[in-house]
N, C-alpha and C positions, 0 to 999 in steps of 0.2 A: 726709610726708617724701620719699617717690619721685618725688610727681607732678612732671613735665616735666624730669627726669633720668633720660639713659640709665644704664638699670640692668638687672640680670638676675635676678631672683628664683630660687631655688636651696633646694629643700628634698627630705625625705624622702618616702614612700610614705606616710605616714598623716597628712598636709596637702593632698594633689590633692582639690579639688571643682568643680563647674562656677561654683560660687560666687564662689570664690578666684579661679580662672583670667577670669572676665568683669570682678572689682574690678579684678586686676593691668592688664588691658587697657584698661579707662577710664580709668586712672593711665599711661597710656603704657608701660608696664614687660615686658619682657619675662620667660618663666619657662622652667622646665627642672624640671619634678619627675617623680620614680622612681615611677611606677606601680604598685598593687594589682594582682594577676593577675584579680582578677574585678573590676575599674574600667573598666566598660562595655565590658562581655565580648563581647556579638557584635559589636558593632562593631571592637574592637580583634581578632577573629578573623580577620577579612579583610584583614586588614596582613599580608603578607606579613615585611616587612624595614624599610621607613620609609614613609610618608605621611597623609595627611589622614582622619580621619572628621567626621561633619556632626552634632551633637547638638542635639534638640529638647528644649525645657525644658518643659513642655506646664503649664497651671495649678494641678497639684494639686502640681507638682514648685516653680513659683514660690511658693506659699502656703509651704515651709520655708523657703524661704529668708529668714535673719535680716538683711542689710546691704539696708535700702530703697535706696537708688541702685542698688546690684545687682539686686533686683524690678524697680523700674522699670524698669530697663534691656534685662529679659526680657520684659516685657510690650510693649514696642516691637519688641522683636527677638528673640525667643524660641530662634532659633539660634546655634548657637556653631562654630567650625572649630575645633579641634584637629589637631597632627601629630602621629603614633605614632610610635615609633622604637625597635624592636628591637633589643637588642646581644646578639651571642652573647658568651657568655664562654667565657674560656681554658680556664679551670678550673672547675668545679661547685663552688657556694658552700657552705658546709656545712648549708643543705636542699635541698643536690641542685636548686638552680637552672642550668637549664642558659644563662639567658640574662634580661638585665634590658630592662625597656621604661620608658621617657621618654614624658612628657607635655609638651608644649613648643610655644608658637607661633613660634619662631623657621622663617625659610625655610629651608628646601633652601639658596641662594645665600647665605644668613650664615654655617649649621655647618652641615656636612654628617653623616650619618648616626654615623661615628666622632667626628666635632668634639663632637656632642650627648655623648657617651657621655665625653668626658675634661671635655666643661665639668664636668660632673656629679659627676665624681670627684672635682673641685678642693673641693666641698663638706666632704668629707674633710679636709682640708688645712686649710681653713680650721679646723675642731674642734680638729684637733690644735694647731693655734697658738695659738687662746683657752686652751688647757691650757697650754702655755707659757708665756702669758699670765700667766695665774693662778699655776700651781706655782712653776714655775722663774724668773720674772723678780719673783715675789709680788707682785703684781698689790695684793693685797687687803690687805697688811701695810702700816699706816703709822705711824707716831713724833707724829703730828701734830694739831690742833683744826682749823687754819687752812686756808681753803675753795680760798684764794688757793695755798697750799702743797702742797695735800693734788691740786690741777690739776695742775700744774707734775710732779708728779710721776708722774700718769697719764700725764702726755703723754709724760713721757723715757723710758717703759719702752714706748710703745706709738712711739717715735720708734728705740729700742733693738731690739725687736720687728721691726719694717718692715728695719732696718739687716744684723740675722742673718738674716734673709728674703732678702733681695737676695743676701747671700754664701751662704746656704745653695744658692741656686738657682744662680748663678755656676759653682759649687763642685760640683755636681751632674752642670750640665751638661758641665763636661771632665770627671769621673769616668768619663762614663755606658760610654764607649767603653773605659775601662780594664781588658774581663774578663780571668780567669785561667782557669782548670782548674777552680778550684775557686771560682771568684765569675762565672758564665756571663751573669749581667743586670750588669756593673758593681759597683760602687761608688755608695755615698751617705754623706753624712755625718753624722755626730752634732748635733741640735740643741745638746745640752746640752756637751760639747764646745766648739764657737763659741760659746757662750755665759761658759762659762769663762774661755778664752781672750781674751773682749772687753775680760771685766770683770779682766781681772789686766791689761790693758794689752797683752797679745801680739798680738792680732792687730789693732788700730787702737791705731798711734801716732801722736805729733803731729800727728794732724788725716788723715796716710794710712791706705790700706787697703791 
């Protein structure tokens, strides 16, 4: 489905393998995944804040490996580049993390060290929306047999979806600048809100937004 589409691959910490990351790259595909704190520890110790480490697959490390293109692919080339990317964080996460690391073949000249660390977030974003998805625009509830019917209607709530997406973002970014005393990061808005609002007709009439 990826091959020969730019695309970004975007997961959590207990998906990085050298495995993963050599299939994504024979597929053309770039990745961004949150790294294990002990996911090739002394190497990732020498990273100061962003850059490259060199990993050697050696044969007793190809013999696990389950995806034969990806074997073979080690046995011709048994190294791998990887970029590190350290983000400090604002705040300590609730285990007292003081800072997250990305795994990621993207350049330096595509994201740069913070660009790495909000693509990443957006993974986030994306979750929350498949729960929108699903709960509030009910995704999964249908009246229907019909195959042809039962499309049409995925598609209006995922076309519905995309539409509070764009206004949510809109809607976001004049907020952002709105603080008060007592709201210091802005304003954001309600998913479920706009979504109210759609489906009673208030906030898209006659075809305007």
């Amino acid at each position: 489905m990826i091959r020969n589409h730019k695309s970004i691959y975007i997961t959590d910490r207990y998906y990085g393998s050298v495995e993963l990351f050599r299939f994504l790259e024979l597929n053309g595909c770039k990745y961004c995944i949150r790294g294990k704190t002990n996911f090739f520890k002394e190497e990732v110790a020498k990273i100061e804040k962003d850059g490259w480490i060199d990993i050697t697959v050696n044969k007793q490390w190809q013999r696990r490996l389950k995806h034969e293109e990806v074997r073979d692919s080690f046995e011709s080339n048994p190294r791998i580049r990887i970029r590190v990317v350290k983000y400090e964080l604002k705040n300590s996460s609730k285990k007292d993390e003081t800072h997250h690391i990305y795994f990621t073949n993207l350049s330096q000249a595509e994201f740069s060290h913070k660009e790495v660390a909000e693509l990443y977030s957006d993974r986030w974003k994306i979750e929350t929306h498949f729960k929108y998805y699903k709960s509030e625009l009910e995704a999964e509830r249908f009246n229907t047999t019909c195959p042809d019917v039962y499309k049409c209607k995925i598609l209006a709530r995922i076309i519905a979806l995309n539409i509070l997406g764009i206004i949510e973002a809109e809607l976001n970014a004049e907020l952002h600048n709105k603080r008060t005393q007592n709201h210091v990061d802005g304003f954001k808005t309600k998913f479920v809100t706009l979504k109210d609002l759609m489906y009673e007709g208030t906030l898209v009439k006659g075809g305007d937004i």
